[in-house]
C-alpha positions, 0 to 999 in steps of 0.5 A, a space after each residue: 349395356 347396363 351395369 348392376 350391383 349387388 348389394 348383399 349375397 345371401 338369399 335374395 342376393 343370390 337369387 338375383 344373380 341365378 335369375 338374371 344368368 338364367 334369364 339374360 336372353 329375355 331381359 336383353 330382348 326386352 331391354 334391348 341390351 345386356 344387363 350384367 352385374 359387374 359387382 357383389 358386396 359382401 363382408 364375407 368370402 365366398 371362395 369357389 363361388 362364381 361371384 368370387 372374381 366380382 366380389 368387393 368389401 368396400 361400398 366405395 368401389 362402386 359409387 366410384 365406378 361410373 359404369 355402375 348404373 343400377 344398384 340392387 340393396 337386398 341386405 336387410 335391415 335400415 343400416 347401412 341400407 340407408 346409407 348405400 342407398 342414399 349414396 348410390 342415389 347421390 352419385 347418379 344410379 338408380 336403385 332396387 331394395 326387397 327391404 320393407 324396413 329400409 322403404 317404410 322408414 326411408 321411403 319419402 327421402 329416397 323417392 325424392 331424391 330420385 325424381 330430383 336426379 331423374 333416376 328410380 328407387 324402385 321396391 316391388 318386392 318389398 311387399 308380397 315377394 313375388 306378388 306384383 302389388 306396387 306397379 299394379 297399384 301406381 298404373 294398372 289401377 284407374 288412379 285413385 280408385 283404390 279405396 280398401 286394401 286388406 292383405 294376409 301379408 306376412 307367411 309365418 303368421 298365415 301358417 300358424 293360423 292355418 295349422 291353428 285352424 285346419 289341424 287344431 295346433 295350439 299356438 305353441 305347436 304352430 310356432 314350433 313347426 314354424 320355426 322348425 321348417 324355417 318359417 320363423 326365426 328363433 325371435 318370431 315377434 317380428 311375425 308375431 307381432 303384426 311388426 312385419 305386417 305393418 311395415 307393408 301395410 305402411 308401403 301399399 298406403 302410401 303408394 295407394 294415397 300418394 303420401 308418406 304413412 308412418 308405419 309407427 302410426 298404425 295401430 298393431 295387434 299381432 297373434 299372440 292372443 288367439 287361441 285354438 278356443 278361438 279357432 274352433 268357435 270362429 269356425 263354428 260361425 262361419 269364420 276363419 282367423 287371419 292376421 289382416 294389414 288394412 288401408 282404407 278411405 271412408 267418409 274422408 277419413 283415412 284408416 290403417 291398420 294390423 290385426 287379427 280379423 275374422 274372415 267369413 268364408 266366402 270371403 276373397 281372402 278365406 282361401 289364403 292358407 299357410 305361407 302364401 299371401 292375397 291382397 285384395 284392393 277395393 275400388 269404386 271403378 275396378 271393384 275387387 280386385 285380387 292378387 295372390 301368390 309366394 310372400 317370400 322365398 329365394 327365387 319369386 322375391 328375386 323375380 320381383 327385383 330383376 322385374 325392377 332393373 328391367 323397368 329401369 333398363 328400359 326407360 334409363 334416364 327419366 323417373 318412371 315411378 310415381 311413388 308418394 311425397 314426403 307429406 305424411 297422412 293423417 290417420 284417424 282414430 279406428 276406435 271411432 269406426 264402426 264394424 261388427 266384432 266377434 266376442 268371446 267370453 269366458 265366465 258368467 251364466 246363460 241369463 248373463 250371456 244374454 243380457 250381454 250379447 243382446 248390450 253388443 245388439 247380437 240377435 244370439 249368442 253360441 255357447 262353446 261349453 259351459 259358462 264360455 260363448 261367443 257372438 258376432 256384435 252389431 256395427 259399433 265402434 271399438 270404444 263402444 265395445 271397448 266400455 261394454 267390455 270393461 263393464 262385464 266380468 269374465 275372460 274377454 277377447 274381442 276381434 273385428 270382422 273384415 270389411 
């Protein structure tokens, strides 16, 4: 019988326990033996509570306990994440986190840590929930295939922008039905910023490249800056606006990024609205493929977790993850790689447009209304775009196309 703890009881922490009571037939058909959680820990009480008899304050208790083979880490945050973690790994268990911050900080220690010991650090649901995106990548993907991964990774951003898009909101009134349905948190930066987005990004790099990328190397714009204007004239051009996590490998060079991309509309990743979200991996043998569903939520994140201790149950005693080394990934400069950019410019007369779209080698430009239009660029590179910006007056903002 395989014995687990929980690390943490709210949300995911609960939901893991309600999927592996609700499932306990199935997994110990697939396992071959019982998986029970002998262990809670928590800071706080929970009298009434199932749990209640199990519940424990001190970490302690259970690295001690022998029995204890799996450890479940769904508290949040680096510290003391890190800490329980690493210990737990020390002292012989393998171990599960949701937690993207923990697994884009700490990743490569943990990882090595557990092939040294012959145990696991598995962390399926740290990106996409529910999605099953980590063990795709690692087996069913012909290795190192993949060469472009483009993901709506983060929910609230993905709602905002479809409320944006679909029933013109501004930004303001997006976020505000955000937060009011619990979508986003008082502080939304982390969402808003492209934070979030970036530590997942940093996830599937590394596990796509087999080596460590830093998540504070990666270039991060988040949603701030875009407009219902914006909306409204990408719409106009065949585009929709979404916040895009990317990792891609071209000419030998590896590029990685967070921001606000326009998406044509018969684009894989177009259909992709409010909290859910789609990766799509590009790859010379398989070509497109696509994964979608929840990016969050209590019981599809659980489901991913309860996946990993499943994983482990069966194959106890040897590493079945590949996962990526300590070695960092050198990542280029973005603002040497050449793609197509939408621009927007506010100010100037017709004869000026123009002279400025055909500078971007635009065929046209759309104007919005007057003295504001908007055009999609020739392939060039962000500095060449940059420097024909700063060289014109007016209002400007400027966002990359897919691909």
């Amino acid at each position: 019988m395989s014995k687990v703890a929980i690390f943490g009881y709210g949300t995911i922490g609960s939901g893991v326990v309600e999927v592996l009571n609700k499932k306990r037939e199935y997994i110990e058909k697939q396992v071959g033996e019982e998986i029970s959680v002998k262990y809670v820990l928590d800071l706080r009480d929970f009298p009434g509570d199932p749990i209640e008899k199990i519940l424990v304050h001190d970490v302690q208790v259970i690295l001690d306990d022998p029995e204890v083979d799996i450890v479940v880490e769904v508290m949040g945050g680096v510290h003391p994440a890190y800490e329980y973690v690493k210990s737990a790994l020390l002292a012989g268990k393998s171990a599960v986190t949701s937690n993207k911050a923990l697994v884009a900080a700490c990743g490569p220690e943990l990882l090595k840590i557990a092939r040294e010991r012959k145990l696991n650090f598995q962390f399926e649901a740290s990106v996409g929930g529910g999605i099953p995106i980590i063990r795709p990548l690692e087996d069913a993907l012909t290795a190192g295939d993949a060469s472009g991964i483009y993901g709506i990774l983060n929910g609230t951003t993905n709602y905002m922008l479809t409320k944006m898009f679909d029933d013109e909101m501004s930004y303001e009134d997006a976020l505000a039905q955000a937060q009011a349905l619990g979508y986003a948190e008082r502080d939304p930066s982390a969402d808003v910023e492209g934070f979030d987005a970036c530590r997942k990004i940093s996830i599937l790099a590394s596990v796509t490249s087999g080596k460590f990328v830093d998540y504070q190397e990666i270039p991060t714009r988040g949603i701030v800056g875009i407009t219902q204007e914006d909306m409204s004239i990408a719409d106009l051009l065949g585009y929709g606006i979404k916040l895009i996590g990317s990792f891609s490998r071209e000419n030998g060079k590896n590029y990685a990024e967070v921001t606000p991309m326009l998406v044509p509309f018969d684009h894989a990743l177009y259909p992709v609205k409010d909290v859910f979200n789609g990766i799509l991996v590009d790859g010379d043998v398989n070509g497109a493929i696509m994964f979608y569903g929840s990016g969050a939520g209590k019981l599809p994140t659980a489901g991913a977790v309860v996946a990993d201790i499943i994983d482990i149950a069966r194959n106890a005693g040897r590493t079945i993850q590949a996962g990526y080394s300590e070695e960092k990934l050198e990542l280029a400069d973005l603002s040497a790689r050449e793609r197509a950019f939408y621009v927007r410019v506010a100010g100037g007369s017709e004869d000026q447009a123009q002279a400025f779209a055909s500078s971007f080698g635009a065929d046209s430009y759309t104007e919005i209304e007057s003295g504001t239009y908007a055009f999609i660029t020739a392939p060039m590179t962000r500095a060449a775009a940059d420097k024909l910006c700063a060289d014109a007056e007016g209002n400007i903002n400027i966002i990359p196309v897919i691909g």
